[in-house]
DRENTORKOL-3810 file (N, C-alpha, C; in nm, 4 decimals):
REM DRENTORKOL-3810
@n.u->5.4546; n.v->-14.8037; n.w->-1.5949; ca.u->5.4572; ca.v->-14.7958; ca.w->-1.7394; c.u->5.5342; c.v->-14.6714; c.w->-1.7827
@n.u->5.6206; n.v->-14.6961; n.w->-1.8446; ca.u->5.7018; ca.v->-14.5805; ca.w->-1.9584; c.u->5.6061; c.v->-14.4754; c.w->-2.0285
@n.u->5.6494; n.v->-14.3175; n.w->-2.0392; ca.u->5.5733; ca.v->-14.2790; ca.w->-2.1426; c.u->5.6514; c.v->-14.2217; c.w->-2.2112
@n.u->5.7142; n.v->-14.2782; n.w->-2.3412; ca.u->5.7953; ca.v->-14.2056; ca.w->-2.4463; c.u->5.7472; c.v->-14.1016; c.w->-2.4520
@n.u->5.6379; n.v->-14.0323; n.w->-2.4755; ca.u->5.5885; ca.v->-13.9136; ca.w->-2.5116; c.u->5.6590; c.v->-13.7900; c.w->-2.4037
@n.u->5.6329; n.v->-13.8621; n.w->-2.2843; ca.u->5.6879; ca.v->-13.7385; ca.w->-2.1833; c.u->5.8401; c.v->-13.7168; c.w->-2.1866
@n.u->5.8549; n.v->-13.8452; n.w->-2.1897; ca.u->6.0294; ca.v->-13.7670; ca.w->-2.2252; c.u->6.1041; c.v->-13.7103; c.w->-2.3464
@n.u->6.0342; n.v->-13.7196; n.w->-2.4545; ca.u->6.0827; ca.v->-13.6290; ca.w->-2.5918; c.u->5.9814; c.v->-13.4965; c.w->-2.5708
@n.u->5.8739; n.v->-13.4681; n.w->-2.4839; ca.u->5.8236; ca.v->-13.3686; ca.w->-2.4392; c.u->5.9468; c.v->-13.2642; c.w->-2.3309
@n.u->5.9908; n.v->-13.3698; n.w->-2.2388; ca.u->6.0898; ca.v->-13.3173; ca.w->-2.1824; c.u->6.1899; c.v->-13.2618; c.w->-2.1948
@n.u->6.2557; n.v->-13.3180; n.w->-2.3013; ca.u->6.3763; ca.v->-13.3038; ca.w->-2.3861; c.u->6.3403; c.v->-13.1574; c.w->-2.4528
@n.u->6.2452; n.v->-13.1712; n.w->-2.5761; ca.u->6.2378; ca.v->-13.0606; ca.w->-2.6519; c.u->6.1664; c.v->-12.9266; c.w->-2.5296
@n.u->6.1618; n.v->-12.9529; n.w->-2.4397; ca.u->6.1373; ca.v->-12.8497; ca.w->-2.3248; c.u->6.2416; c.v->-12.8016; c.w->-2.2711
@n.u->6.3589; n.v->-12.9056; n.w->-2.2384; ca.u->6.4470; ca.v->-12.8706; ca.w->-2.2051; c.u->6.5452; c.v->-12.7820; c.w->-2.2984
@n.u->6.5571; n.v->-12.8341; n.w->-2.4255; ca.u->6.5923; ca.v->-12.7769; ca.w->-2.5387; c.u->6.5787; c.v->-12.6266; c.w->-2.5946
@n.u->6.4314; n.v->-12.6176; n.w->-2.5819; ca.u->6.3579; ca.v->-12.5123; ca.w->-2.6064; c.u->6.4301; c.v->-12.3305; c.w->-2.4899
@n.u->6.4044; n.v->-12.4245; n.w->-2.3814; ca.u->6.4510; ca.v->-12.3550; ca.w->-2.2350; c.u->6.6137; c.v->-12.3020; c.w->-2.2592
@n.u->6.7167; n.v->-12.4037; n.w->-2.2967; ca.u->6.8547; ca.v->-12.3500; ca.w->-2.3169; c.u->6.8226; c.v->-12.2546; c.w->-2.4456
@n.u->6.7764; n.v->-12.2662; n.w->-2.5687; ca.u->6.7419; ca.v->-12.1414; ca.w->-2.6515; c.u->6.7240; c.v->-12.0204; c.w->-2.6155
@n.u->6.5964; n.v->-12.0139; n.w->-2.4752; ca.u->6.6104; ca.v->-11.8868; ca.w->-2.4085; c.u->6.6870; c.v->-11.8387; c.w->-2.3644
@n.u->6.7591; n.v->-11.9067; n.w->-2.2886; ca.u->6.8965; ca.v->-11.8862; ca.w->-2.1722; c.u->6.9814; c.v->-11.8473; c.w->-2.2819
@n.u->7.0180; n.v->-11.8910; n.w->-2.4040; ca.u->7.0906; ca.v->-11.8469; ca.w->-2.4842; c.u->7.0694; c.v->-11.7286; c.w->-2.5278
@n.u->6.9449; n.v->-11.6954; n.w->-2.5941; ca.u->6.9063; ca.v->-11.5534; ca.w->-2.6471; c.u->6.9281; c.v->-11.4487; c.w->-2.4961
@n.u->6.9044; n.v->-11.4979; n.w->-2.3539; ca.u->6.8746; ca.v->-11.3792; ca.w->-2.2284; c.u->7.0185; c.v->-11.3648; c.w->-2.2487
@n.u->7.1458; n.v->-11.4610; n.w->-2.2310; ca.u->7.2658; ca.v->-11.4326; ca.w->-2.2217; c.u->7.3309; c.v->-11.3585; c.w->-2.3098
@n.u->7.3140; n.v->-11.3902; n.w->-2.4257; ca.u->7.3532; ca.v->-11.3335; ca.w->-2.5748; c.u->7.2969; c.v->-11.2373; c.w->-2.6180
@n.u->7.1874; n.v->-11.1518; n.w->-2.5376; ca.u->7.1426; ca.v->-11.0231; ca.w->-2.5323; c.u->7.1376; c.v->-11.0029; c.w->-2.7038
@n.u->7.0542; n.v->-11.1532; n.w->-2.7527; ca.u->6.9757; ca.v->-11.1021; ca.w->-2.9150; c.u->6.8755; c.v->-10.9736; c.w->-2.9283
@n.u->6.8693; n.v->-10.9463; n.w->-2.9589; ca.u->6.7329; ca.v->-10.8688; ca.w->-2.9927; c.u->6.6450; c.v->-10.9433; c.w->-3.1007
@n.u->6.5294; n.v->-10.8748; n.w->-3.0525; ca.u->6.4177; ca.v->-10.9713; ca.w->-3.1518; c.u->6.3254; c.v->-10.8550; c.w->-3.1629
@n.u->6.2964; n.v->-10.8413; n.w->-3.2840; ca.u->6.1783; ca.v->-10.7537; ca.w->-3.3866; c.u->6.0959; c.v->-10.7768; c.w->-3.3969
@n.u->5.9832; n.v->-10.7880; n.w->-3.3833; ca.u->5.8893; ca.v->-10.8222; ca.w->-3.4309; c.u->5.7937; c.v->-10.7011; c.w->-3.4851
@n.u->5.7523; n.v->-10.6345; n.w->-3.6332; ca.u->5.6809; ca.v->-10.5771; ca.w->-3.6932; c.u->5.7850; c.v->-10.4154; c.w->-3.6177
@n.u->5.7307; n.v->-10.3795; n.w->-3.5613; ca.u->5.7732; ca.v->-10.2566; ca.w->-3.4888; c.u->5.8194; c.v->-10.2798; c.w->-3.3962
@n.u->5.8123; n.v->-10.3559; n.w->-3.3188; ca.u->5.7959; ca.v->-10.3577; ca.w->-3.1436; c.u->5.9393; c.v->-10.4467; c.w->-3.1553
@n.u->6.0243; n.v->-10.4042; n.w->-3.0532; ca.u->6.1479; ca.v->-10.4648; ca.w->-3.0034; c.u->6.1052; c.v->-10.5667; c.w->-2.9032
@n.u->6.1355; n.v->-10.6863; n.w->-2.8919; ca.u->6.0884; ca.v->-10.7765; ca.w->-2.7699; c.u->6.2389; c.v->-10.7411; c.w->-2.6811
@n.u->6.1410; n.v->-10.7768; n.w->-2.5469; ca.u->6.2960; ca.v->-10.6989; ca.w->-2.4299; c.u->6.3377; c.v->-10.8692; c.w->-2.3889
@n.u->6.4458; n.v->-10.8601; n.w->-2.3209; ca.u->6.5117; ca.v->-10.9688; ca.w->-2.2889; c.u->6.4229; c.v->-11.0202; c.w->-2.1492
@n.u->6.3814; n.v->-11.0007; n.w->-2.0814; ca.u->6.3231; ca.v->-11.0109; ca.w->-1.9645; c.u->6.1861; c.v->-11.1497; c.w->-2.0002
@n.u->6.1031; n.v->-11.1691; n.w->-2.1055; ca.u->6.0298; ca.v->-11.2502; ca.w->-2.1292; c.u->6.1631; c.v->-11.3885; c.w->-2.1521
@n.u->6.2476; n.v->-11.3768; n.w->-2.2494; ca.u->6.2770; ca.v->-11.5200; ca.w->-2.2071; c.u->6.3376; c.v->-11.5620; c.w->-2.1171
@n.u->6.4031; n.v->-11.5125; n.w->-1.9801; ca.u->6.4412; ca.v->-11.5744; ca.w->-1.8623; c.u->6.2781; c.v->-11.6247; c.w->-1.8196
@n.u->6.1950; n.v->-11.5659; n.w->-1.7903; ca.u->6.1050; ca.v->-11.6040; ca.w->-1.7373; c.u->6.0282; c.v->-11.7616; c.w->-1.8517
@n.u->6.0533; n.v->-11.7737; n.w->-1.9891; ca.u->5.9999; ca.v->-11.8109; ca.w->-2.0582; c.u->6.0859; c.v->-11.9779; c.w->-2.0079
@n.u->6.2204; n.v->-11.9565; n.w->-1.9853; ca.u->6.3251; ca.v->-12.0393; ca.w->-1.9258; c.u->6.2705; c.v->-12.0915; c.w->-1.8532
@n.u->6.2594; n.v->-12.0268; n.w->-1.6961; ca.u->6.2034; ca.v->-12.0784; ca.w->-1.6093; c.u->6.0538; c.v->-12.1693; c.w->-1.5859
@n.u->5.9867; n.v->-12.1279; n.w->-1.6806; ca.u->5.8527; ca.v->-12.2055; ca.w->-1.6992; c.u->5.8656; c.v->-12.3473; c.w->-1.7894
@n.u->5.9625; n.v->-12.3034; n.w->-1.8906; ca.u->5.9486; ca.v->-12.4243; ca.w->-1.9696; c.u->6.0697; c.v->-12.5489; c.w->-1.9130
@n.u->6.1588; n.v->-12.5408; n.w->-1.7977; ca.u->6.2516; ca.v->-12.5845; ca.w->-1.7013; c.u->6.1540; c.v->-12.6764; c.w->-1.6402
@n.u->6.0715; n.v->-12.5939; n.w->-1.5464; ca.u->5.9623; ca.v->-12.6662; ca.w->-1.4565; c.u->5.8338; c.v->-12.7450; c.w->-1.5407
@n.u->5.8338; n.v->-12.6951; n.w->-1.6316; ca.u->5.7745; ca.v->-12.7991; ca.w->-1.7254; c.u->5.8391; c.v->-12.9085; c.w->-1.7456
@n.u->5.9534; n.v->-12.9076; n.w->-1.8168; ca.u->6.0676; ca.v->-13.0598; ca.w->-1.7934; c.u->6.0511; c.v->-13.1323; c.w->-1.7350
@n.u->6.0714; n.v->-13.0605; n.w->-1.5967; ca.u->6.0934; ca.v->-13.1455; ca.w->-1.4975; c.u->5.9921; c.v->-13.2837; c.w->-1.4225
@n.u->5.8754; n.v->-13.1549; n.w->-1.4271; ca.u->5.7351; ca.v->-13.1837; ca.w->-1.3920; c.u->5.7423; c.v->-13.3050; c.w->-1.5224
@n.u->5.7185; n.v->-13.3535; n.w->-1.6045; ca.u->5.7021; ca.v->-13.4255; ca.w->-1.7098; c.u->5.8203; c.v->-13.5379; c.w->-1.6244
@n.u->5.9095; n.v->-13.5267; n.w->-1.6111; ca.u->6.0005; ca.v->-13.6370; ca.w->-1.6104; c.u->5.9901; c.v->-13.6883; c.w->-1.4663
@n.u->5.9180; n.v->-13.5986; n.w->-1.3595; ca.u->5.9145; ca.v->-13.6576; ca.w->-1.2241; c.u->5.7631; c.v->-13.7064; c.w->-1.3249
@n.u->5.6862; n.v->-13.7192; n.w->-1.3245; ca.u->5.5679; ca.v->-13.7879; ca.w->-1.3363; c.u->5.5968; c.v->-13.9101; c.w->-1.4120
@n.u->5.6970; n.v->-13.9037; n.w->-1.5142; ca.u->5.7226; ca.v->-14.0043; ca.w->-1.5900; c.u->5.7892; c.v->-14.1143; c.w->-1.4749
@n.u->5.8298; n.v->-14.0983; n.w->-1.3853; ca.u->5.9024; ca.v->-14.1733; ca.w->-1.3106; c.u->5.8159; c.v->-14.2483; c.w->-1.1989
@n.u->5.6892; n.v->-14.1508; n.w->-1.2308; ca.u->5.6265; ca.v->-14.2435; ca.w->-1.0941; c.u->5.5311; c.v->-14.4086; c.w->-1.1878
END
């Protein structure tokens, strides 16, 4: 059985994930109140929400 859900889960995971990769590459900075966020949370934020994808779309397949 198909689960639409997992693969527009996948997608906007995958989606989500190139955003990071974009902001780690493009060395944005991000503010929040006082505090500077460092670039180092979204590679890692990448990598989790990648293996999330994936994980979703191998399960969708079985």
């Amino acid at each position: 059985m198909k689960r639409p859900a997992s693969l527009v889960a996948a997608i906007v995971f995958f989606l989500m994930a190139v955003a990071q990769l974009c902001r780690f590459f493009s060395k944005v900075t991000v503010v929040a109140g006082d505090i500077t966020v460092p670039l180092w949370p979204s590679a890692l934020a990448a990598i989790f929400l990648i293996l999330l994808a994936i994980w979703l779309l191998l399960e969708r397949s079985k």
